[in-house]
N, C-alpha and C positions, 0 to 999 in steps of 0.2 A: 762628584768626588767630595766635595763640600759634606755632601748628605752622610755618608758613608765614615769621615771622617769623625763626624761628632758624634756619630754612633758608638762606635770605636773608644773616645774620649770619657762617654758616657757609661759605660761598658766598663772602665777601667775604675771611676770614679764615683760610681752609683752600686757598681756592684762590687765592686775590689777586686774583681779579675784582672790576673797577671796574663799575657799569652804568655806560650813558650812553646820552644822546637820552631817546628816549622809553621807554627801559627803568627810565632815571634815575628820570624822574619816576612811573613806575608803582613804584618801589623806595620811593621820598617816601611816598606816600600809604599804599601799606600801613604804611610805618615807624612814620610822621608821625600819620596822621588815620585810622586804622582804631586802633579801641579794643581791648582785651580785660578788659575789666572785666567782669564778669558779669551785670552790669545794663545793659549797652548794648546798642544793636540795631547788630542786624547788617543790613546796608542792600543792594539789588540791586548797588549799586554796587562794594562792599564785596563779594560773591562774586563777582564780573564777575572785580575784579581780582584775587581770588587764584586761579581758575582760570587765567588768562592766565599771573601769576606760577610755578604749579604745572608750567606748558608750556615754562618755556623752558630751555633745553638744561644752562645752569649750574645751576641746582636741581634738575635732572634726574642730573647729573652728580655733584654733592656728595651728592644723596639715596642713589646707585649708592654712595657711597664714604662712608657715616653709619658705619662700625663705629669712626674713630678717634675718633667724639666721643657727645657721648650723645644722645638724642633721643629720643622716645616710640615705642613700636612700631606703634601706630594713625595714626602721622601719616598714611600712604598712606592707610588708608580716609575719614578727614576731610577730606584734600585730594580726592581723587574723589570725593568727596557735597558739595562745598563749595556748588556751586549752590542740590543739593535743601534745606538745613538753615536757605536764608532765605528767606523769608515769601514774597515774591516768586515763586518759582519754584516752589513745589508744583505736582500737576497738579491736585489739584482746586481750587484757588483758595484754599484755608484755610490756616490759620498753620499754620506748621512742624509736624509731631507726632511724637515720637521713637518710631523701631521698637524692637524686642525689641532686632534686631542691634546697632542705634545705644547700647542702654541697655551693652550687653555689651562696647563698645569703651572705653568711658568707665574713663579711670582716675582713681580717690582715691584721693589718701593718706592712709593712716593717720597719723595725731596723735596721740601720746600711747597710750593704749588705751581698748580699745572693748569693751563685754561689751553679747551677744544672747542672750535666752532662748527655748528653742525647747522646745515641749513633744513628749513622743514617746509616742505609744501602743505600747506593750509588744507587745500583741496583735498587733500588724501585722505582724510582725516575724517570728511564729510561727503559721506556714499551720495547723498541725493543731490550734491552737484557735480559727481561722476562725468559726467556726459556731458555737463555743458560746458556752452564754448565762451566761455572766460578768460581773460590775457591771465593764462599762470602766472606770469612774472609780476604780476601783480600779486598775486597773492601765497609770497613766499615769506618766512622770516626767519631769521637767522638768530639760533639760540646761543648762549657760551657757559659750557659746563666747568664749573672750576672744580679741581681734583686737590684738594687738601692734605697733607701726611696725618697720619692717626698717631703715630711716634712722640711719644712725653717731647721729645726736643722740637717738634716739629709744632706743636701745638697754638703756640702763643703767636704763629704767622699768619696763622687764617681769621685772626677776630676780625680784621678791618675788609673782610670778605663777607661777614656774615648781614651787613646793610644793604637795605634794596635788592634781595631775590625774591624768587619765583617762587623757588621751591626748596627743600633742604632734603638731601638722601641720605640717611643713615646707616651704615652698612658694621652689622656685626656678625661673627663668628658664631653660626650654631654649635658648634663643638668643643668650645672653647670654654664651657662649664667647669670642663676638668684636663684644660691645658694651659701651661704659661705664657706670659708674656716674655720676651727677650729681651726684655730691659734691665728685669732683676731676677728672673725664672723662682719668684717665690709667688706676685701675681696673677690669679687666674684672669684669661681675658673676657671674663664673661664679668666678674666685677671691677675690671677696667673700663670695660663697654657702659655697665652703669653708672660708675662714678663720672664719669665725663659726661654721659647725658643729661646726667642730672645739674652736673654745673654750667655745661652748655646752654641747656633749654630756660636755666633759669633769668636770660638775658632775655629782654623784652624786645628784640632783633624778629622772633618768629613766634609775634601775636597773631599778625594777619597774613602769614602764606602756608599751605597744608605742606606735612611733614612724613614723609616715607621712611620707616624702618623697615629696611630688608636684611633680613635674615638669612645671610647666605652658608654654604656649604650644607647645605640642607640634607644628601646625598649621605656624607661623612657622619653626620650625626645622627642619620634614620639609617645604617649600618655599625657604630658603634656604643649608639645609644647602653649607658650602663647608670641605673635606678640609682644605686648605690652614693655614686660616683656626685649627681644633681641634687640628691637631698645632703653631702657635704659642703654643696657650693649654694643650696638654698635648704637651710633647716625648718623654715616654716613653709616649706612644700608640702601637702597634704601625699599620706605616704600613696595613698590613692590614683591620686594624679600623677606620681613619680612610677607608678608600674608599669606604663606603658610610654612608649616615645611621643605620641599623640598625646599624651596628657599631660606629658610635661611639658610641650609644645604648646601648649596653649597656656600654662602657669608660664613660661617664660614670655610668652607675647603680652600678656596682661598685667605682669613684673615692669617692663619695658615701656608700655606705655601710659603706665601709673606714673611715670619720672617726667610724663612732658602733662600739663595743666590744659590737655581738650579732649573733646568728645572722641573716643576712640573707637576708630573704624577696624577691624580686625579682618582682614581679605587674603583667606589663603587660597593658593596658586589652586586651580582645579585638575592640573594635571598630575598632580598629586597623592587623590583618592585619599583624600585626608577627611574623613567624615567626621566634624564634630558638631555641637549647636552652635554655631558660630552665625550668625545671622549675614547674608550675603548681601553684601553692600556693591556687587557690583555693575547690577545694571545691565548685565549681558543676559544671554539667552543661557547659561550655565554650560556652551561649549568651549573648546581646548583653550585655552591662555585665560579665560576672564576679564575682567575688567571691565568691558563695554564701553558703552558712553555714557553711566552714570558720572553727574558731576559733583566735586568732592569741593566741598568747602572750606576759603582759608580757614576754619574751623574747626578743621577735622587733621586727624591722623591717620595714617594707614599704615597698617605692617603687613610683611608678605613673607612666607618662606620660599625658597628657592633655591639651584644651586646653577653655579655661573657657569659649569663646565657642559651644561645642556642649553644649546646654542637658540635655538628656538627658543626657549622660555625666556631667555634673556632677548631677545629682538620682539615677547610678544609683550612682557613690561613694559619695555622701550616705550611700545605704540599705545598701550594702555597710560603709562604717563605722560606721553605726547596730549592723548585724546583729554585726559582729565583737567591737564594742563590749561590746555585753548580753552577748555571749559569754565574751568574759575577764570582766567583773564577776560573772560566774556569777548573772544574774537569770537566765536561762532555770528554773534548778531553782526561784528562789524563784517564781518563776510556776507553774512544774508544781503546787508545793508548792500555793500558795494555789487553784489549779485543783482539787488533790484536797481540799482541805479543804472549798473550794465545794462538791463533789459531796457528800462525807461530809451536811455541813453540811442536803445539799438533802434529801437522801436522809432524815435524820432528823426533819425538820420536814412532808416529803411524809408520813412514818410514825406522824408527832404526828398531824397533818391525817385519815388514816387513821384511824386509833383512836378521834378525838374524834368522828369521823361516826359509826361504828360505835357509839358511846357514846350519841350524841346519838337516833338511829336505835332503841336499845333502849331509850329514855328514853322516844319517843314512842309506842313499840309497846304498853307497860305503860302508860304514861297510855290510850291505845285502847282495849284490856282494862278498865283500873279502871271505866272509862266504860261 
């Protein structure tokens, strides 16, 4: 409802369109009497009309020409499911029930900041002790991801976050070359993304832990990829490289990670089919997700394109940032370690075990005899 309205808004304000008649009053009631509070219901009435509104030519037209102002990137798919998302129109008769998909378009903002704890088994990690029989519970740890706001107001909370980690994940908008930010809708967020990295990275916080820019909505921008559009938001783009989405793909990764002062590793997703000369840093056999167990150096950088609404590729990151992970903190050796201490360990109490049978054994043979 939200989406539909500021379309609407936009519509009246961008383009100077008046409704009237019966577009008027279909304008009213969404304006007027459709809610967005999150405890309202949302009525057959209420998708009727914003489908209708989603159809007509000036929302259709403003929506074509959304790069001067800001507006969510999922409006399209919430306006196209507007029907299926009220209670009414399902096809088997029951309340609404949100898909995977549905869950995956959904944006929150971050508030403030947010810490998740995520336990990791060690083992998983490392195929060749697979099979053996080592106390798991021994070799679990437990990470805590903190989730920061990107919001100018939110900004100035997460300095005293930024001492003593791991890792640092960077997450900007591919498409946001030639889309605003909602702060001031004059902002594109692709030189918001840089201007913060740049003043970000230039704390000495992350000399020594490697740094992920993930390039998300990857999807969005290798569909509405427009040349035009990227050599207004980067005029020293070689017009070259702007003709194709691939090639300003790679002047943006190289944009990006010119702003942080290390050896930049450039590792794009291989599920992809993003063929360029990018030298493959990752260590795998070059099947589905990448990554491998190449390990990365608090030295180094990594940027990835990707897009979050493909569920797989974000759980094959995950594991590839798990593995890189363990790698630089150098727990693989303290696992070997503790693996051979295990065997030692086994091996001499297998030996105790021995001995004491053996013992027990002649204990009972000479009891037999004294008998």
């Amino acid at each position: 409802m939200s989406s539909i309205k500021r379309l609407i808004r936009m519509a009246e304000s961008v383009l100077s369109y008046k409704f009237e008649g019966e577009d008027a009053a279909l304008r009213d009631r969404i304006m007027f009497e459709c809610s967005t509070e999150e405890d309202s219901q949302y009525t057959k009435e209420d998708a009727s009309d914003v489908a209708i509104m989603w159809k007509h030519p000036k929302i259709i037209e403003v929506f074509n020409n959304r790069s001067g102002f800001w507006l969510l990137e999922s409006v399209e798919y919430y306006l196209d499911n507007c029907r299926r998302f009220c209670d009414d129109f399902t096809e088997d008769g029951l309340p609404y029930s949100p898909t995977e998909t549905d869950y995956l378009h959904v944006r929150v903002k971050t508030i403030g900041v947010e810490e998740r704890f995520y336990r990791i088994n060690l083992l998983e990690l490392m195929p060749k002790y697979k099979d053996h029989p080592v106390d798991l519970k021994k070799l679990h740890t437990t990470w805590k991801i903190i989730d920061v706001g990107g919001q100018r107001s939110e900004r100035r909370k997460c300095l005293q976050y930024f001492t003593e980690v791991d890792a640092v994940f960077y997450f900007v908008n591919l498409d946001g070359y030639h889309s605003k930010i909602a702060e001031d809708e004059k902002t594109l967020r692709m030189d918001e993304s840089l201007t913060l990295i740049q003043s970000t990275f230039k704390k000495n916080y992350f000399k020594t832990v490697p740094v992920w820019i993930i390039f998300n909505k990857f999807d969005i921008y290798k569909s509405r990829y427009n040349a035009s559009d990227l050599r207004a938001c980067f005029p020293e783009c070689d017009e070259t490289a702007a003709n194709t989405w691939d090639g300003a793909l790679k002047f943006i990764m190289e944009k990006f990670a010119g702003c942080i002062k290390k050896d930049a590793m450039l590792l794009f997703w291989n599920g992809y089919s993003i063929t360029t000369s990018f030298p493959d840093f990752s260590g795998g056999d070059g099947g589905s997700g990448g990554g491998g167990d190449g390990q990365i150096s608090s030295d180094k950088l990594i940027c990835t394109a990707m897009s979050c609404l493909d569920g797989n590729k974000v759980s094959d990151l995950f594991n590839n940032i798990k593995k890189n992970l363990i790698n630089n903190q150098k727990r693989e050796d303290e696992i070997s370690e503790f693996v051979e201490k295990y065997e030692m360990l086994t091996k001499k109490k297998n030996k105790k075990r021995g001995q004491k049978g053996k013992l027990d054994r002649e204990a009972s043979r000479k009891d037999a005899l004294a008998e």
